[in-house]
N, C-alpha and C positions, 0 to 999 in steps of 0.2 A: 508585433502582435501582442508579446506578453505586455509590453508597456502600457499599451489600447487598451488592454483587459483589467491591467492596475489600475490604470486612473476612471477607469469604470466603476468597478469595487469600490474604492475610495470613496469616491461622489456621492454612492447609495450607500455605500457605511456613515456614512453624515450625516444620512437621512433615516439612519436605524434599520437599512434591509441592506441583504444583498442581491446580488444580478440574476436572474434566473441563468440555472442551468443547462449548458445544450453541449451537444459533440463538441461543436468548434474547439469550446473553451475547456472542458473534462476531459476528453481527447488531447489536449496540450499540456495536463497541470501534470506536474511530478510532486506523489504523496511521500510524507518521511511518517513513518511507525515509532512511534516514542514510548518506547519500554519506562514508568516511571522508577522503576525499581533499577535500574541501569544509570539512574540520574544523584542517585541521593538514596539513603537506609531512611532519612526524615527529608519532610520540605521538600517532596521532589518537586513538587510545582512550581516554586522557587526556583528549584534548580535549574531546570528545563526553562523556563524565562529569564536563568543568567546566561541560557545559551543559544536564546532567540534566534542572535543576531550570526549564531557560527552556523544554526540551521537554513535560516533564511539565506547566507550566503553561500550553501551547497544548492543553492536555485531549486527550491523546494518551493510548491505554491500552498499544498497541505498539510497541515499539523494534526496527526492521528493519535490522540490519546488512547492507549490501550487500557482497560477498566480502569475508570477512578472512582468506582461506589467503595463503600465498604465493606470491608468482606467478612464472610462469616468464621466461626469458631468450628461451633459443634460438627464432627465428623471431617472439619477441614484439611486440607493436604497443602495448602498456602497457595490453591489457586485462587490469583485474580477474578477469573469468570465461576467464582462463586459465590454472590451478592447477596449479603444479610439485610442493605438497606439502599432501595433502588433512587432516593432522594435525600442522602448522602455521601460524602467522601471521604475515600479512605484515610483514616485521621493521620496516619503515615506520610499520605503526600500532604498534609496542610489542611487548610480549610477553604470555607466556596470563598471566601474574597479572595485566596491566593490565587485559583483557578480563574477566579473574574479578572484577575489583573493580567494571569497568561493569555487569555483569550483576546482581552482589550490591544494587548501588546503585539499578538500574532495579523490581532486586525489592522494595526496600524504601519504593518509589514507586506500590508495586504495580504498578507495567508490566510486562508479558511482552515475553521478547527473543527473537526469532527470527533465523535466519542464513540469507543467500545460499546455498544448497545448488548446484554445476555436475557434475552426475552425467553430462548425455551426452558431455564431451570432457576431457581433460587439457592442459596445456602439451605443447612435445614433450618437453623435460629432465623431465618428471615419471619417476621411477626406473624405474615399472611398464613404461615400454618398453622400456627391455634387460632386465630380470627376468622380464618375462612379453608378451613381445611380441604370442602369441594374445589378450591379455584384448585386442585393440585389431582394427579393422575393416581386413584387408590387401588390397588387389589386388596380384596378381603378385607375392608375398611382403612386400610393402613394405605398412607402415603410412601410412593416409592420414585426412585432414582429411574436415568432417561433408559430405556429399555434399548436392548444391541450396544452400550457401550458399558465401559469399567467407570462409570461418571460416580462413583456411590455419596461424593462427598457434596453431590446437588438433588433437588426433589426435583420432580419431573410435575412443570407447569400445565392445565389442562384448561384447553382452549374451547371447550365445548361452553366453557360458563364465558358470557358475556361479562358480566360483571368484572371479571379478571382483566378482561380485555381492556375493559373502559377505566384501569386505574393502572393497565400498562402504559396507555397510551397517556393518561393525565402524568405516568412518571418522568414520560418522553418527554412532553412540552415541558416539565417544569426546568430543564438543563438550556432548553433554547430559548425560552423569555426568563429566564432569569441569569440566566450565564451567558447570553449570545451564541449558545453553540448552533454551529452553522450542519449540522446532519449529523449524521451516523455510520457506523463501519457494523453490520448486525452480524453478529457471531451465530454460526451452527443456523444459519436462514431457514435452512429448510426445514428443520425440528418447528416451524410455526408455519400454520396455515397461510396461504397465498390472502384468503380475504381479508387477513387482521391487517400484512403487510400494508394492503390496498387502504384499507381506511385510515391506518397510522399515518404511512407516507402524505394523502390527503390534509388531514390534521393539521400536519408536521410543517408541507409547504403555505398551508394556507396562517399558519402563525410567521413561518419564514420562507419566504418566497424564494427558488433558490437555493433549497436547502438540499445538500450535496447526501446522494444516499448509498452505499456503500456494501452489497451480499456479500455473507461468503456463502459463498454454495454455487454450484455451475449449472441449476437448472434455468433455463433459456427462460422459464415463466415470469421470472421477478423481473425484468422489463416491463411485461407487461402490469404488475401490479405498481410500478411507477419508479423503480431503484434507477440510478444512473447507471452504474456498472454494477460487475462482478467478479469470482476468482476466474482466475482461468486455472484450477488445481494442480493440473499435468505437467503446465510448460517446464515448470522447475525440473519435472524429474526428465524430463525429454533434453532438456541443457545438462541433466548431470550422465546420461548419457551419451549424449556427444564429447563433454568432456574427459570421461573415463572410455573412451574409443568403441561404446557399445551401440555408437548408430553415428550414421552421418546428418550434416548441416542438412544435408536435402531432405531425411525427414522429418527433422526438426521443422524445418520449414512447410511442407505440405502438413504436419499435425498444425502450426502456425495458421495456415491458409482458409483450412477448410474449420478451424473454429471460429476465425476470425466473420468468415459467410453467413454465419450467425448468428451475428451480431447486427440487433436493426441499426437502420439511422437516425442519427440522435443520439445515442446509447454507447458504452465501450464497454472495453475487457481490462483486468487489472492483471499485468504480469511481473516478475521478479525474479529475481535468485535466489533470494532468504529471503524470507519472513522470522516472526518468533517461533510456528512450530519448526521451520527447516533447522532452525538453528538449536534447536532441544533437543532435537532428534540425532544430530549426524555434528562430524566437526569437517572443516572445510578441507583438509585432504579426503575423507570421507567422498565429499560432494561432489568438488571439483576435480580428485585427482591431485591437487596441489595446494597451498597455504596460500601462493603468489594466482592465485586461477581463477579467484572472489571477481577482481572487478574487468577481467576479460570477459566472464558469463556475465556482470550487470551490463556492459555495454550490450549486448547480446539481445539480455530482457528489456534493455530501452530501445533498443530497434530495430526490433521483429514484430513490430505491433501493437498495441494495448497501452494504455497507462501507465506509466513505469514507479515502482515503489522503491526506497529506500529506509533498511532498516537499523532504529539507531541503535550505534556502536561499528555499524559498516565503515563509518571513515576514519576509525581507528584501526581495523581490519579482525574479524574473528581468527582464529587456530582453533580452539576447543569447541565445544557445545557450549552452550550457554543458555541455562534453565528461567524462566519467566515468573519462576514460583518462586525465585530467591532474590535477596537485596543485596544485588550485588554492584556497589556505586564504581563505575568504572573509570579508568585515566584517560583523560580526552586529549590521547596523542595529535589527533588528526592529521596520522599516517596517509589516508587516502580522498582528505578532506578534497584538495586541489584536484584530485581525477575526477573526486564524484562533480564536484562544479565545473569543470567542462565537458562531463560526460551530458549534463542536464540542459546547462548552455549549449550545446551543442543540438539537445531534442526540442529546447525551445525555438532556437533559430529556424530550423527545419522543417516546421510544417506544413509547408507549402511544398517541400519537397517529397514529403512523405506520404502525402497524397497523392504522389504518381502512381508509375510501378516500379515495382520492389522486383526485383532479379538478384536470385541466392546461390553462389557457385561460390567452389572451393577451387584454392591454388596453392601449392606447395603445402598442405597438410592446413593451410588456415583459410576459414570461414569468409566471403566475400558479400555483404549484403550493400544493396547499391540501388538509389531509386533516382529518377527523371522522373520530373515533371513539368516541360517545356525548358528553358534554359535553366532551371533551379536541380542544383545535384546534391547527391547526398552517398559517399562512399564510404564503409565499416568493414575494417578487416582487423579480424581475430584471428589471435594464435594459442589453438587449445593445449598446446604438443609443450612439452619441457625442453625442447631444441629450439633456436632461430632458426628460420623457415624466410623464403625468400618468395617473395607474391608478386605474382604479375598485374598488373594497373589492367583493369577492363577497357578492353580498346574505345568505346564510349565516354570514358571516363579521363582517357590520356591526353597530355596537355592542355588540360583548364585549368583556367587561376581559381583555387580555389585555397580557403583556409583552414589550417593545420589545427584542428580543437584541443590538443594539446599542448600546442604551443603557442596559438594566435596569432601567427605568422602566417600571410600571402604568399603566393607561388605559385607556378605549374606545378600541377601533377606529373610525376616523373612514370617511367616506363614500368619499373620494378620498386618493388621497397621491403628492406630488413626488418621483420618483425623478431624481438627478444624471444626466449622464452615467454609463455603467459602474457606477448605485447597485444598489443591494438593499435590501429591507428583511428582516425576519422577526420574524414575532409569534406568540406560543402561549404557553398555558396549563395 
């Protein structure tokens, strides 16, 4: 299927568009999150396109630029999502032909590139406050910061003036007809009203058809205003306690169930282990309980549901926290390059399988996720626990040839199987 959907891509990338979006194929793709600051202190755009081809081969279909406007000064704290000039970039990562050449390169990988979009705030040096001081939200004449958060180092954009709107949305289109950017990943969603969403998104596809749209935010409504997916916020912290023994698989999985029911058709959910904020926040014994426990929980977030993300620097492997506001160019061990590409190989082959049902039970202390869907199987067993743990095969599942995604090896499924500390296995057919 994924090959079907490449040379689809391809064909209408020839022709200057891409495929129209739908479940099938957004429901299939696996996103990588590219920290540019994680790439290179300069040129990260460069950087990130000298490593196309390490990204493309963790079987990633999407390239998630995180902000690449330029960011502002005045009152700054060196975040990214605070943008002095929404139709420029950050001179740090390069310039738009560097970005033209990434995008070009990602297209010819068939990967889709989508961009940081930071629609509810601006830096304060962004020009639009002495030019149009009403597009921005004033108490007592005075322009002020996003109200309920500590954001001080952005102004808080005001969506009641249209005019703001109609040169949000001109800043939009100018990244997809002049860069090819294929959508957006929209930061803080909900901080913008649902009808701007609606007419962007409109805009947006009607200049690229196809164009992949990306909330964070978990209100149900931005389906309706046209988004493909969304966050699913929780799942991470519902996997960090199963991991650290504060809840079992089975309620990870009914919290899994009953968000998934809400998700229309057509439409998905984005799930994960880390993103940038988990990883700002907390370090991976933090998370997981363990340093070795990262990519037992990503197999986890790839097959429990939803779209599965991977974020970069994960296949070198985190220990610490790691802040997003810093240039911090890292060593590209690719420590757990090979897991993350058959954990991915493994959710592309599968989608036929995953479309059954999914039956979630534990055995010997580790996590057993297993779906049927006519002859097509699909069996995941996790071990959260810092001991080897010994798992019984789902009588359903015992004696089928089926193959070893870690190793790429045929065979029967045996009766029992030894999972290490923090192992996994996965097998399907």
């Amino acid at each position: 299927m994924k090959k079907i959907i490449s040379l689809v891509l391809a064909t209408l990338a020839c022709c200057g568009i891409t495929a129209q979006t739908s479940g099938e194929t957004t429901g299939n793709m696996v996103i990588y999150e590219a920290n540019p600051r994680f790439f290179a202190a300069n040129d990260a755009f460069k950087a990130i396109d000298s490593r196309l081809d390490q990204i493309h081969e963790l079987e990633t279909d999407v390239l998630w630029l995180m902000p690449i406007c330029a960011p502002g000064v005045e009152k700054a704290v060196g975040s990214p999502y605070c943008i002095q000039d929404y139709t420029n970039v950050n001179p740090r990562y390069g310039t738009i032909d560097d970005l033209k050449a990434l995008v070009t390169h990602a297209h010819d990988k068939n990967m889709m590139v989508i961009v940081d979009w930071v629609a509810n705030h601006t830096a304060w040096d962004h020009p639009w406050i002495k030019q149009h001081p009403n597009w921005y939200t004033r108490e007592d004449g005075k322009v002020i910061s996003p109200r309920g958060f500590n954001w001080n180092d952005v102004a808080d954009l005001n969506y009641d003036d249209h005019d703001m709107r109609a040169e949000m949305i001109k800043c939009m289109l100018f990244w997809v007809k002049e860069c090819g950017i294929d959508g957006f990943r929209c930061d803080y969603a909900e901080g913008v009203p649902h009808d701007f969403w609606k007419d962007a998104i409109a805009q947006i596809r009607q200049a690229r058809p196809g164009a992949l749209m990306l909330a964070e935010g978990s209100d149900f409504g931005f389906y309706d205003d046209g988004f493909d997916m969304m966050y699913d916020w929780n799942f991470t912290s519902r996997l960090q306690d199963y991991f650290n023994g504060r809840a079992t698989i089975k309620k990870v999985e009914d919290y899994a169930v009953k968000k998934m029911a809400r998700v229309p058709k057509g439409k998905v959910i984005m799930r994960y282990a880390i993103n940038h904020d988990v990883m700002s926040e907390k370090s991976a014994v933090t998370l997981f309980g363990h340093n070795d426990a990262m990519m037992a929980a990503q197999v986890l977030a790839t097959f429990m549901g939803g779209v599965p993300l991977v974020y970069s620097g994960q296949e070198n492997g985190f220990t610490n926290r790691a802040s997003f506001f810093d240039y911090t160019p890292m060593e590209w061990t690719g420590r757990h390059s090979a897991q993350l590409a058959a954990i991915n190989h493994a959710f592309h082959a599968t989608q036929q399988a995953r479309s059954g049902k999914r039956t979630v039970t534990e055995s010997g202390n580790a996590a057993i996720v297993s779906y049927e869907n006519g002859k097509k199987r699909l069996l995941v067993m996790v071990n959260p626990t810092s001991d080897p743990v010994v798992v019984a095969v789902p009588r359903t599942m015992k004696g089928i040839k089926m193959t070893d995604a870690t190793t790429g090896t045929s065979a029967k499924t045996p009766a029992t199987v030894k999972l290490p500390a923090h192992g996994y296995r996965i097998y399907h057919n």
